[in-house]
Structure formats: structure tokens, C-alpha cells
KELUM-119672 format. One record per residue: residue in one letter; x, y, z of N, C-alpha, C, O in turn. Coordinates in steps of 0.02 Angstrom, whole numbers, plus 32768, in hexadecimal, padded with zeros to 4 digits. Layout:
N
AXYZXYZXYZXYZ...
REM end
This chain:
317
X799889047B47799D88BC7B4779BE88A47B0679EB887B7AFCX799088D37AD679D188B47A9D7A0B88BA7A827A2788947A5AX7A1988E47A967A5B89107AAC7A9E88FE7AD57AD789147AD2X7A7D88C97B007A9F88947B337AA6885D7AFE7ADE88487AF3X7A7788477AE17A8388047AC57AA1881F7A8C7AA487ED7A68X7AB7884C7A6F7AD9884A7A407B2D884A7A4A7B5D88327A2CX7B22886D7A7E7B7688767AB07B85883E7AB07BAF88267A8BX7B6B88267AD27B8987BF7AF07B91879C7ACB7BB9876E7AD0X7B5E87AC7A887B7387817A457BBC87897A2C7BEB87627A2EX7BB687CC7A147BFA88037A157C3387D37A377C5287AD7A12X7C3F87D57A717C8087C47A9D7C7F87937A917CB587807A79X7C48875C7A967C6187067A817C7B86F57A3E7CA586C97A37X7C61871C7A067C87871879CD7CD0872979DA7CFC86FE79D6X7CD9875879E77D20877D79E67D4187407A267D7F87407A22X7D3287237A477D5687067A747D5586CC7A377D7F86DE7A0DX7D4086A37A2A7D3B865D79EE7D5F867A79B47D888654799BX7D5986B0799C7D7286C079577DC486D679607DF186B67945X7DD0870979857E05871D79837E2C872879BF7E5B874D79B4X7E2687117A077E4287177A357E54875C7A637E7387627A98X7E3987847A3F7E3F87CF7A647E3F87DE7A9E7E0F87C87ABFX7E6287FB7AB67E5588237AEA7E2D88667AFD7E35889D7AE3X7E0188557B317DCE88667B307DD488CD7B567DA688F37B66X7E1388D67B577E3289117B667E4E89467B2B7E37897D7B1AX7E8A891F7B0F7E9E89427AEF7E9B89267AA17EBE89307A70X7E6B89067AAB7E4788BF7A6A7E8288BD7A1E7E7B88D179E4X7EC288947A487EE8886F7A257EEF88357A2C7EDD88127A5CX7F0A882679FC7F2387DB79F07F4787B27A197F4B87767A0CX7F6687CD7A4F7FAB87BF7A697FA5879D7AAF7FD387987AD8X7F6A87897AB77F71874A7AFF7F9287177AE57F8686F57AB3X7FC987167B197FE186D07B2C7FD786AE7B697FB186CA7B91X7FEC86807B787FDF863B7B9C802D864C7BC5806286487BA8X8025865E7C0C806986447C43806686097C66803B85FB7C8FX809385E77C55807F859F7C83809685AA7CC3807A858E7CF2X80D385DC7CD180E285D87D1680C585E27D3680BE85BE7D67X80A086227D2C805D863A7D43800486167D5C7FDD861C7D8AX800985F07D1A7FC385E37D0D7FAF86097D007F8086177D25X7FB9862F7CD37F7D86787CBA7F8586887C6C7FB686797C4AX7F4D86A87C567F4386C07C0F7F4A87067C1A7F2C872F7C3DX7F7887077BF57F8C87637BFB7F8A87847BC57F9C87617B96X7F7A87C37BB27F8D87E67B617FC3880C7B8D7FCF88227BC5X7FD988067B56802A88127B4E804788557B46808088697B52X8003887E7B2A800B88C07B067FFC88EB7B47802689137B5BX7FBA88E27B6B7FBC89087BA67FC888DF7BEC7FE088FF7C1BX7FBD88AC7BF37FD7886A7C307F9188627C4C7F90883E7C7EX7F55887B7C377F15885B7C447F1C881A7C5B7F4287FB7C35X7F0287EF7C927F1387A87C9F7EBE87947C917E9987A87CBEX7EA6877C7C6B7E7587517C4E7E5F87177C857E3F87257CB8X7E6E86E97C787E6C86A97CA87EB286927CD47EEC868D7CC0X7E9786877D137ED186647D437EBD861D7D6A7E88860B7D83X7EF986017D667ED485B87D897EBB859C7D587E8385877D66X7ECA85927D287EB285637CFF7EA5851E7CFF7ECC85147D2EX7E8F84E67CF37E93849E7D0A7EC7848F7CD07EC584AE7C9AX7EF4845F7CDD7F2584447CA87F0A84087C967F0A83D87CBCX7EF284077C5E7EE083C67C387F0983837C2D7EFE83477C31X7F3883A87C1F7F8F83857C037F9E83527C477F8583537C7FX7FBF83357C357FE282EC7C55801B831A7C8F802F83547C8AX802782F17CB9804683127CF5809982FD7CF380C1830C7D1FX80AA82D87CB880EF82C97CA1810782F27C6C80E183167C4BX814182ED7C63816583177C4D817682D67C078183829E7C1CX817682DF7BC1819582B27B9E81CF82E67B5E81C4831E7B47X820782B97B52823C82DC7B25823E82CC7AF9825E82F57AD8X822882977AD0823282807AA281FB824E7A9181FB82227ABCX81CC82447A63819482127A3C819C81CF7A7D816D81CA7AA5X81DC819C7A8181CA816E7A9C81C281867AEA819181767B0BX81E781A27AFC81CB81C07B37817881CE7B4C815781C47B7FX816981EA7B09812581FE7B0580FD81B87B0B80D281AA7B34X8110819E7AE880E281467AD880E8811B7B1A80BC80EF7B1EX810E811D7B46811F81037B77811281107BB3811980EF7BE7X80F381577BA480E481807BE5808D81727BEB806A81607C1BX807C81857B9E804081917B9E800781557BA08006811B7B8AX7FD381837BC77F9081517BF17F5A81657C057F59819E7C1CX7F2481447C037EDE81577C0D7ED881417C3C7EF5810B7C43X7EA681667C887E8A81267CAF7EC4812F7CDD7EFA814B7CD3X7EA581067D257ED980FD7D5B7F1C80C97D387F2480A97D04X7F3880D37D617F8480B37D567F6680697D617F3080527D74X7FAC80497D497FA5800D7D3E7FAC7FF47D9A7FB580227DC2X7FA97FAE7DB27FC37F957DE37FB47F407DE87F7F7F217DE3X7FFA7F2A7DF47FF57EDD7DED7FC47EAB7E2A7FBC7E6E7E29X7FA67EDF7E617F7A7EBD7E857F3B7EA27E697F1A7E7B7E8CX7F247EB57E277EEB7E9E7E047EFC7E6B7DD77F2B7E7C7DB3X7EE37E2B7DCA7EFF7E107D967F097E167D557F317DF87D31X7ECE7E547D427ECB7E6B7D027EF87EBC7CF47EFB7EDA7CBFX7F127ECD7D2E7F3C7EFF7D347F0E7F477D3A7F217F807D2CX7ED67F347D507EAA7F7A7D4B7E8D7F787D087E537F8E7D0DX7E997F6A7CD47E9A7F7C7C8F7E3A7F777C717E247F937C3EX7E177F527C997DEA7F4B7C927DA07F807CC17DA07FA27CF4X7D797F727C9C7D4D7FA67CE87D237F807D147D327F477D24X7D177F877D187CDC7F7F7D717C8E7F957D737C807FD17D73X7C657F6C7D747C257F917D747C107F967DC07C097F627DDFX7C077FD37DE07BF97FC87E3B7BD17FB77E4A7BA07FAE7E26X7BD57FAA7E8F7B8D7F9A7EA07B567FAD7EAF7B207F907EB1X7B697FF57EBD7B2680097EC57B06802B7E8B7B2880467E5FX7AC8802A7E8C7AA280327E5F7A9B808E7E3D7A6680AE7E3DX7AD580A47E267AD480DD7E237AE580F87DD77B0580CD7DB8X7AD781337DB07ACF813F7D7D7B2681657D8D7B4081677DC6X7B4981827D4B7B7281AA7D607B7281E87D727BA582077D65X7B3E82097D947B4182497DC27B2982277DED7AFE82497E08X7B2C81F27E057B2381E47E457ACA81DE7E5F7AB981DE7E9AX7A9D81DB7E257A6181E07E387A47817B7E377A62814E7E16X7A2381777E5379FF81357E5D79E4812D7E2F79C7815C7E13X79E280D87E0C79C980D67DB7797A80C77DDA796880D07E14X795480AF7D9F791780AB7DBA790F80677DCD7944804A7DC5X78DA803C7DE778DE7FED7DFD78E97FC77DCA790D7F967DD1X78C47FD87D7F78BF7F997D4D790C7FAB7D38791E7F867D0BX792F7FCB7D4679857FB97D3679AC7F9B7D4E79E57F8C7D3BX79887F8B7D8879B57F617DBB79C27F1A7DA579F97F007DB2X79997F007D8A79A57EBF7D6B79CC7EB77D2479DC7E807D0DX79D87EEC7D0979F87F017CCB7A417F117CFE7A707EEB7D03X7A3D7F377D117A757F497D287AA67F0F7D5B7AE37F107D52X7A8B7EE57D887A9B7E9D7DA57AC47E6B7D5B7AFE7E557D59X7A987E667D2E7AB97E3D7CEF7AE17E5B7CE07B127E357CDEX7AF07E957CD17B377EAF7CBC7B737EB97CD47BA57ED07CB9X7B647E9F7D187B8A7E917D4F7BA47E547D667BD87E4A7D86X7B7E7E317D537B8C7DE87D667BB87DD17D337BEA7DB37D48X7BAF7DDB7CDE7BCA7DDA7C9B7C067E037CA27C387DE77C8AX7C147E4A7CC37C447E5F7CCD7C8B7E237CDE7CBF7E0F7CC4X7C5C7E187D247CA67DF07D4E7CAE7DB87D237CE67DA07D1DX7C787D9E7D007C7D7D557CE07CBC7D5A7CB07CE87D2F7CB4X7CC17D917C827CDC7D997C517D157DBD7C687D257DE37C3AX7D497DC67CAA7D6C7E087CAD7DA47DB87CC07DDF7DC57CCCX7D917D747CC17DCA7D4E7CA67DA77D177C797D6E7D007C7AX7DE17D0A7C527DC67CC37C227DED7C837C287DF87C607BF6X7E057C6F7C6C7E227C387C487E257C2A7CA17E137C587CC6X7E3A7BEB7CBF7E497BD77D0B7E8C7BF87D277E9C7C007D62X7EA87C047CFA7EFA7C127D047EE67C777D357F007C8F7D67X7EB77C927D097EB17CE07D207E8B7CD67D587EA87CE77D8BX7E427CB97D637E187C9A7D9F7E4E7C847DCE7E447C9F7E04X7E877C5C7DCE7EB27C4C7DFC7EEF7C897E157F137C887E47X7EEC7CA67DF77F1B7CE27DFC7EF47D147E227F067D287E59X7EAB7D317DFA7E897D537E2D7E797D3F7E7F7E877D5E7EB3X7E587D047E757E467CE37EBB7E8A7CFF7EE77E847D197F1EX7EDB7CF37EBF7F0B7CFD7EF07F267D3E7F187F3E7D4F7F4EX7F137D597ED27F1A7DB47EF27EEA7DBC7F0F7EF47DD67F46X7EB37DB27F037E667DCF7F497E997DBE7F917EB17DE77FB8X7E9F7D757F917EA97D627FD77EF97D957FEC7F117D9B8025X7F0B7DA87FC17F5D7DC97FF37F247E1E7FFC7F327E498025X7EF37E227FD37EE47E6A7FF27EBB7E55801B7EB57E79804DX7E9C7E2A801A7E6E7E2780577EAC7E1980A57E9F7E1E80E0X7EE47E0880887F127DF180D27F2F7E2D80DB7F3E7E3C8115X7F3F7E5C80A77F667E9B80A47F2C7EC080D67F407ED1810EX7EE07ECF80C27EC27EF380DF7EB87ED4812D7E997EFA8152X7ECA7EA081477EBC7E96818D7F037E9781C07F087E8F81FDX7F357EA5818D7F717EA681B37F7C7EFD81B17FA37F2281D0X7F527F0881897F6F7F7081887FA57F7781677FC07FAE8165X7FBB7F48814A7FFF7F6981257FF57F9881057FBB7FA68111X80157FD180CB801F7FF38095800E7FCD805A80147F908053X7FF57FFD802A7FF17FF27FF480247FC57FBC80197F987F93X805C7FE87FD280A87FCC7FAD80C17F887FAC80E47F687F85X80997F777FFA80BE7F1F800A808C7EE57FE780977EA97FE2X80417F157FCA800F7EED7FB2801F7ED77F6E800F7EA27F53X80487F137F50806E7F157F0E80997EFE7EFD80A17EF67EC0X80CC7EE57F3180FD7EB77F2780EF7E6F7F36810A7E3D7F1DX80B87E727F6C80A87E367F6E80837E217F3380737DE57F34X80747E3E7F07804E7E217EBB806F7E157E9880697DEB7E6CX809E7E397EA280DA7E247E71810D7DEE7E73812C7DDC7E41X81177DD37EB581257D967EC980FF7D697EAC81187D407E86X80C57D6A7EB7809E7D337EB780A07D1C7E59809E7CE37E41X80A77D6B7E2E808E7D5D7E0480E97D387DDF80E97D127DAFX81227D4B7DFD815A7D3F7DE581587CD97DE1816B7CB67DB2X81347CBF7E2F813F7C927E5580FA7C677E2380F77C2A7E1FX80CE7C907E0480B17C6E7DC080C97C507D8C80B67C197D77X80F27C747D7581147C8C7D30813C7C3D7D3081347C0A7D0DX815F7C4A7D5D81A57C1F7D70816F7BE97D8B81847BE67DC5X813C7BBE7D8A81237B7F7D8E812D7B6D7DDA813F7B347DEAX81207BA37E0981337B8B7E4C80F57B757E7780FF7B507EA7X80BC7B897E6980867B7D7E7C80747B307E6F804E7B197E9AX808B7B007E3980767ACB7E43808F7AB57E6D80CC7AB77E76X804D7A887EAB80637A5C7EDB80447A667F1380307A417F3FX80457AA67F0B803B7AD47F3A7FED7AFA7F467FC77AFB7F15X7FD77B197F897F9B7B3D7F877FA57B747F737FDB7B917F76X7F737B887F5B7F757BEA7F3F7F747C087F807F9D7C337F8DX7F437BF27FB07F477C207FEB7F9A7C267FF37FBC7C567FE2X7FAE7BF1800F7FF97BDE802980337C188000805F7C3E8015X80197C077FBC805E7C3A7F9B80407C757F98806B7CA17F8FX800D7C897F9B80057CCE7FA37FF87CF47FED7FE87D2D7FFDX80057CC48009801A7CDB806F80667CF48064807F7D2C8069X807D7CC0805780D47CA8803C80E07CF5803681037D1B8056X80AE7CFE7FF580C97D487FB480D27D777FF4810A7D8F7FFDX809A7D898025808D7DC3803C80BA7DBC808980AD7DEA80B0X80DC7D9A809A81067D6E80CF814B7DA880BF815D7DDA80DEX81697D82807F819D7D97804B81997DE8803781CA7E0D8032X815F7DF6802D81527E2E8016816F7E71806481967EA0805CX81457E5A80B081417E7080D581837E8980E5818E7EC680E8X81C37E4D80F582047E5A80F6821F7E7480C0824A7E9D80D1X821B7E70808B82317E98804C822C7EDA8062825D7EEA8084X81F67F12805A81DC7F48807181E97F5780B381DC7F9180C2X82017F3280E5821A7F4C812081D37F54815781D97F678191X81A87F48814381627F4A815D816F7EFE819B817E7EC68187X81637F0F81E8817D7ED98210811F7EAA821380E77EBB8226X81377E7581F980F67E5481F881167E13820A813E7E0181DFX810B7DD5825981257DB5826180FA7D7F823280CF7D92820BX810F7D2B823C80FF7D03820E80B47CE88242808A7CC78225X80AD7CF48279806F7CE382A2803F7D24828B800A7D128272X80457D59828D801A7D918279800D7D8E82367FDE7DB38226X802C7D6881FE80257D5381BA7FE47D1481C67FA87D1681B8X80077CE581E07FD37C9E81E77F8D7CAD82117F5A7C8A8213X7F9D7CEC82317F547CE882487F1B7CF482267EE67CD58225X7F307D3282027EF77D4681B67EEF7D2181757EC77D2F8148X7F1E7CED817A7F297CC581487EF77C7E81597EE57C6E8191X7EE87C5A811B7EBE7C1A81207EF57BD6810B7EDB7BAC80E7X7F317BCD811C7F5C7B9881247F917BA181657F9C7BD8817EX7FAE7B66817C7FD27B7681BC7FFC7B9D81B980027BC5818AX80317B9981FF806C7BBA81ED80A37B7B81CB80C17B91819AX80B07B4781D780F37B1B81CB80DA7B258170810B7B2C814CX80907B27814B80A97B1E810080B47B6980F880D87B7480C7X809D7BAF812180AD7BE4810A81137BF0810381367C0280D3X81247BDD814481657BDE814081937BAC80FD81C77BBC80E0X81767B8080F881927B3F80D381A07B69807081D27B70804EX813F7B7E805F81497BAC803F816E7BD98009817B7BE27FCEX817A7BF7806081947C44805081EB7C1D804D82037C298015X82197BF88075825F7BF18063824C7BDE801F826C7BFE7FF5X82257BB9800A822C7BA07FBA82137BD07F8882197BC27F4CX82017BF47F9481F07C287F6582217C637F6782237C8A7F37X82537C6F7FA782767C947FAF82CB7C847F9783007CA37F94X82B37C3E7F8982FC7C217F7182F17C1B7F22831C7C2B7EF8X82BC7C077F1682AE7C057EB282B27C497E9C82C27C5A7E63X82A57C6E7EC682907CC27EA582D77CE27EA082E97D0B7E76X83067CC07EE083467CEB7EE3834E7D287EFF837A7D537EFCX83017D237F2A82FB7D597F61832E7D4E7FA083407D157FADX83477D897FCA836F7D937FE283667DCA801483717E07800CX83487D9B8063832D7DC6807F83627DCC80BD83907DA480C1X83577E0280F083997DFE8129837F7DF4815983447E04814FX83867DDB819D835B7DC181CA83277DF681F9833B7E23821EX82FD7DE981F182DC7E17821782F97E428264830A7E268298X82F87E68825D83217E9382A482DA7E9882CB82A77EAC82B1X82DF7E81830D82B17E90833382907ED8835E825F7EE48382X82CB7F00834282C47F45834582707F63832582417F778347X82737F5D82E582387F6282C081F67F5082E781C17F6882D3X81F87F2B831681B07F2A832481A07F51836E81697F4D838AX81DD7F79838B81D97F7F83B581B87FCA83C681B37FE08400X81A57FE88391816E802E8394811B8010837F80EE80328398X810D7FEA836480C27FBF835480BF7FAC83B5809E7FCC83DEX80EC7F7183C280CA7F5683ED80BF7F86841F808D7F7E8443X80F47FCA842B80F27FF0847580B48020845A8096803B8489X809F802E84248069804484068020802B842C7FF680468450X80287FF684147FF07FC884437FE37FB7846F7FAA7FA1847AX80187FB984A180257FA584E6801F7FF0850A800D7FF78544X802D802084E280128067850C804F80848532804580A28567X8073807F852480BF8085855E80DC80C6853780D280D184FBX810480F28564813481118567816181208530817680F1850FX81718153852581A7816184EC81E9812D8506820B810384E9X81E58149854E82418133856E823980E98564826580C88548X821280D7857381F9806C8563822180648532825580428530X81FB809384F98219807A84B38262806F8497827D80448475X827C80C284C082BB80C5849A82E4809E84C38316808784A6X82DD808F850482F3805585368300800D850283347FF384EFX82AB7FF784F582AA7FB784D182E67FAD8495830E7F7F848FX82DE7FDE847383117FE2843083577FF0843E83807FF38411X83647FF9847383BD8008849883D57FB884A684077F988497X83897FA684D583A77F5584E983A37F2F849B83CE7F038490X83857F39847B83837F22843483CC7F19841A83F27EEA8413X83CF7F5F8410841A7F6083F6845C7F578408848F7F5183E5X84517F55844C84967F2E846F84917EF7846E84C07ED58459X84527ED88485845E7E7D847884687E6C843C84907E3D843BX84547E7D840284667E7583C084AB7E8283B384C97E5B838FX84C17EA783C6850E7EA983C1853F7E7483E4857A7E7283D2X85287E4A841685437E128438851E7DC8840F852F7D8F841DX84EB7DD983DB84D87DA783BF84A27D6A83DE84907D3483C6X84937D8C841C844C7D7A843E841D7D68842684027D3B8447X83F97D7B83E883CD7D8283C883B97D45839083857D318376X84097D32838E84097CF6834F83EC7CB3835F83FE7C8D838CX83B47CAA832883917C65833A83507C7E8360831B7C5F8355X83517CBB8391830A7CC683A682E17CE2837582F27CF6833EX828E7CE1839C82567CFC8381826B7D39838E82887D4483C3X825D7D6F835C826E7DCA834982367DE78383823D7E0B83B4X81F87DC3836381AD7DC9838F81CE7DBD83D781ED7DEB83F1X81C97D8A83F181E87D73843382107DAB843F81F47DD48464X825F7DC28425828E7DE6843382767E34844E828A7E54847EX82547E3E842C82397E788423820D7E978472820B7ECA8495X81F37E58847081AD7E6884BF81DC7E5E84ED81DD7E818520X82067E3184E1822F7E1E852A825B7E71852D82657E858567X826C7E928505829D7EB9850A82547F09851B82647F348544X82327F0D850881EF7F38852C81EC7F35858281ED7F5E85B0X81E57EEB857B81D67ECE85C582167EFB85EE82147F2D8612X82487ED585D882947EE985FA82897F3F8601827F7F5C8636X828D7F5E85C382817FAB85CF824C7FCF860382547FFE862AX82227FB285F881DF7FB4863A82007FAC868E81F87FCD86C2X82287F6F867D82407F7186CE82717FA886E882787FC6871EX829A7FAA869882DE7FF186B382BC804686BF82CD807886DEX8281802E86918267807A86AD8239808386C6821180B286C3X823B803E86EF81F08053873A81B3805087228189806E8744X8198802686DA815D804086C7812B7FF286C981317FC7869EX810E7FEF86EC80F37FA1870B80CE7F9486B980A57FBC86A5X80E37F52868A80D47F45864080C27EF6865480F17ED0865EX807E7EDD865A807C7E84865280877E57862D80717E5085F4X80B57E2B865580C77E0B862080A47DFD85F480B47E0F85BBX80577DD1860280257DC785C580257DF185A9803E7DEC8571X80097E3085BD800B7E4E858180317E5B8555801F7E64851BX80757E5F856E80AF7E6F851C80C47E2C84EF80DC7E2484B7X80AC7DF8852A80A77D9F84E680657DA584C380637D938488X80287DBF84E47FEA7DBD84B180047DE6847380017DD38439X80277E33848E803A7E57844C80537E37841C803B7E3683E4X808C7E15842F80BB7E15840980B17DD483EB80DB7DBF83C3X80717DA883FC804A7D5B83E0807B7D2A83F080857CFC83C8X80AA7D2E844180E07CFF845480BF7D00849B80947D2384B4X80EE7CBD84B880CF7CAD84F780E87CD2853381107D01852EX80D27CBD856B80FC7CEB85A681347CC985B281647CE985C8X81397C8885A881837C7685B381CB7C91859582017CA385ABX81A57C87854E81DB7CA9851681E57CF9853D821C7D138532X81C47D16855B81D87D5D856281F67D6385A282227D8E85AAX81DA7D2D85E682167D2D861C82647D10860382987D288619X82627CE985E182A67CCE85C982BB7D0A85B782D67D2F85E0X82B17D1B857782DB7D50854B82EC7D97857C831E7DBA8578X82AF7DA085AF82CC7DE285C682FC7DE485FA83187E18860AX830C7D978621833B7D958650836F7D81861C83987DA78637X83947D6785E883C77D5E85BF83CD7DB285A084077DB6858BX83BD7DCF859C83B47E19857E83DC7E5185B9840A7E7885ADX83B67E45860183CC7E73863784167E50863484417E708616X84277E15865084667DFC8652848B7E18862084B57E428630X84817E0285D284B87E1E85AE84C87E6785B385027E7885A7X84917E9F85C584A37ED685C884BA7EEA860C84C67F258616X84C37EBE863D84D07EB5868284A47EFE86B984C37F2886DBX84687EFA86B384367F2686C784177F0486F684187EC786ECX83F87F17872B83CE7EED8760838E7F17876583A67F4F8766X83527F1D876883257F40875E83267F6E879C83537F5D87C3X83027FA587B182F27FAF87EE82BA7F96881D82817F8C8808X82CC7F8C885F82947F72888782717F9988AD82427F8288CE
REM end
């Protein structure tokens, strides 16, 4: 026994003191990064493999590189008003391994929470900014968008700050606007009725808005192609591959005769499903592709008999 503990003493020194290898007990481990391994060099003993890398996952060349790169903590992101930069006390009542505190902390722990949010803004200007980003993630999270369009939509909102555009105006309104703007920016097909529905102002100030914020900003968007919505809605409606690529053919030929200009994309879109449904025999109701598409059944008998005509198609009977 003591004989053992003198050994183990033995090797932990020599590992702390002088790095030896525990073979041919030299000096000569090095570090392979290609590898991940600690090797001595003298006989190729491999020591440790898989190492965890401590080090930063960027590459820097030069000091400012370094200063510019470098960061603690999740990344920054403009959906928070404070940019992340601050922390969060959670809610549930948990120690950091995850164990349950005891009861008389709970009331200690509630105050430091409440003082948290109190203090994570100081002035009406950040309270008005937060309130505005909650509501585009709370609209982001009920529309399913991506992460990315939540990010630009903050960044709208926060540009459409800066620049004094918000006076006059509701916060809900310009921050519907932001995530409206944001949606077509990113290519993400989100019509302006599927916006107003998750939203708490109409559609005429959402639209009204968004041209004025899209004209001060010097944003520069291209008209929505009704193509884009036409894999969501046949998604939902349950239909056929051939439906689809049908829908997006009549798409693209009537668009090429300029059919499209001045209509609803939404509208365009179901009527041209509908139409594909009839060319390939696949019985699609009308309600249902106007409930999809949040347009009426009229809008979709119109558009799909102007659609068959221009492509001069008659369905089968």
C-alpha cells in the first residue's frame, strides 16, 4: 500500500514538474493540433487525444483583429433591447446544478428578480423599445418565421428609432411594420393579412406604416412573386407534388403576360393551386384554398378562370 502511494505521488510530480513521458521519460511531448493529441516526440507515445479546446473558435492575425473578435458569453443580438449584454435571473427556482433551493429562498430569490427586470432599463425611451421587440417576437413566434427575419426586424425597428419615425405613431404599428418589411426583405412569404392577424393594430395602419417607413429608411423591396407561397399553402392543403409544380408553371406564365399586376400574391397563388387541381384531376375546394390562403372564394373563382384563359387550358371533365 505504501508502495502504491508512493508511485502515484512519484508520477504526479513528474507530470507537474517536468512533463515526461511516462515511457521513455523525456522531455519531448508536444501538442498536434491536427490531430488533437499529445505526443512525445522521441518514441510517438500518444498521451492524451480529444482534447477539449479552450481557445476561441476564430482565427485572429493581428492585435485589432484580436480586440474585435474577442468575447465572453453568447453573442450579441439586436432582438433584446439591451443586446443580451445583461443577465437574466430564471424562473424557476433552481441553484446552478440544477438542484431546488430551499422555501425560505424563494422570497429572496422573487426580489432579485423583480429588481433584476426593474433595473435591466432606466429611462422610458429602453421600456419603449423593449415593450417593441417582445411584441415582434411574440408575432415572430406565432407566424413560425426564422430566427434571421426576427433580427432584421429589430433592426428596422431600431434604425426607424434612431431616425425619429416612431413619433405619431403606435409601437405596436411600427413594430408589425418592422416585421412586415423584415418578412419581404428575407424572402420569408408572409402576406400582410397573416401579419395583421397576430398583430394588435389593423391592416390599413399596418400597410400605411410600413410604405412610410419603407420610404424614410430607403428600403427597396421587389414585389412579392406569388410563386413563394405556393409550397406553404399546397403544404397545408395536403395535395400532390404534380398540384404544385402545375401551380408554379401557371404562376410563371401568367406572370410573364403580366396577369398578376395589381392582384393579391395570396389570392394569385390559391387561384393558380385551384387551376392546377383541375388540370390534374385532383378534386381541391374552393374554401378551402381561400381559407388557406386568408382570401375569399370569389377572389379565387375570378383569378383561376383569367389564369386557365391566359394559358388557354380547359380543365378536364
Amino acid at each position: 500500500m505504501t508502495q502504491s502511494i508512493i508511485d502515484h505521488t512519484t508520477r504526479e510530480s513528474q507530470r507537474a514538474d517536468a512533463e515526461l513521458c511516462p515511457d521513455c521519460e523525456t522531455d519531448t511531448i508536444v501538442h498536434d493540433p491536427d490531430r488533437g493529441e499529445r505526443v512525445c516526440r522521441e518514441c510517438g507515445l500518444v498521451l492524451t487525444e480529444d482534447p477539449i479546446d479552450y481557445g476561441p473558435e476564430w482565427r485572429a492575425f493581428n492585435a485589432k483583429e484580436h480586440d474585435q473578435l474577442s468575447r465572453v458569453g453568447a453573442p450579441l443580438t439586436q432582438s433584446m433591447h439591451d443586446r443580451g449584454l445583461t443577465t437574466t435571473i430564471d424562473w424557476r427556482n433552481k441553484d446552478a446544478k440544477g438542484h431546488s433551493v430551499s422555501s425560505d429562498k424563494h422570497g429572496q430569490i422573487h426580489r432579485l428578480r423583480v429588481w433584476q427586470e426593474r433595473i435591466r432599463t432606466k429611462n422610458a425611451g429602453e421600456r419603449n423599445l423593449k415593450y417593441a421587440l417582445s411584441e415582434i417576437d411574440r408575432m415572430v413566434s406565432a407566424l413560425g418565421v426564422p430566427n434571421p427575419v426576427k433580427e432584421t426586424a429589430s433592426v428596422i425597428y431600431r434604425r426607424a428609432l434612431d431616425q425619429d419615425l416612431i413619433r405619431g405613431r403606435s409601437i405596436e404599428g411600427v413594430a408589425t411594420s418592422a416585421l412586415y418589411t423584415a418578412c419581404r426583405k428575407e424572402d420569408i412569404p408572409r402576406s400582410l393579412e397573416e401579419v395583421t392577424a397576430v398583430s394588435r393594430v389593423d391592416q390599413r395602419e399596418i400597410g400605411r406604416t410600413y410604405r412610410y417607413i419603407a420610404d424614410e429608411l430607403d428600403i427597396n423591396l421587389e414585389p412579392t412573386n406569388p410563386r413563394q407561397f405556393v409550397p406553404r399553402f399546397c403544404s397545408e392543403l395536403d395535395v400532390d407534388k404534380d398540384v404544385e409544380t402545375k401551380a408554379i408553371e401557371i404562376i410563371d406564365r401568367t406572370t410573364e403576360q403580366g396577369l398578376h399586376s395589381g392582384k393579391s400574391p395570396t389570392g394569385f397563388a390559391a387561384a393558380a393551386i385551384y387551376a392546377a387541381g383541375l388540370l390534374c384531376e385532383e378534386t381541391i375546394p374552393q374554401r378551402a384554398v381561400a381559407d388557406t390562403a386568408q382570401t375569399t372564394v370569389v377572389t379565387v373563382r375570378n383569378r383561376y378562370r383569367e389564369q386557365l384563359e391566359a394559358i388557354d387550358q380547359t380543365p378536364a371533365t
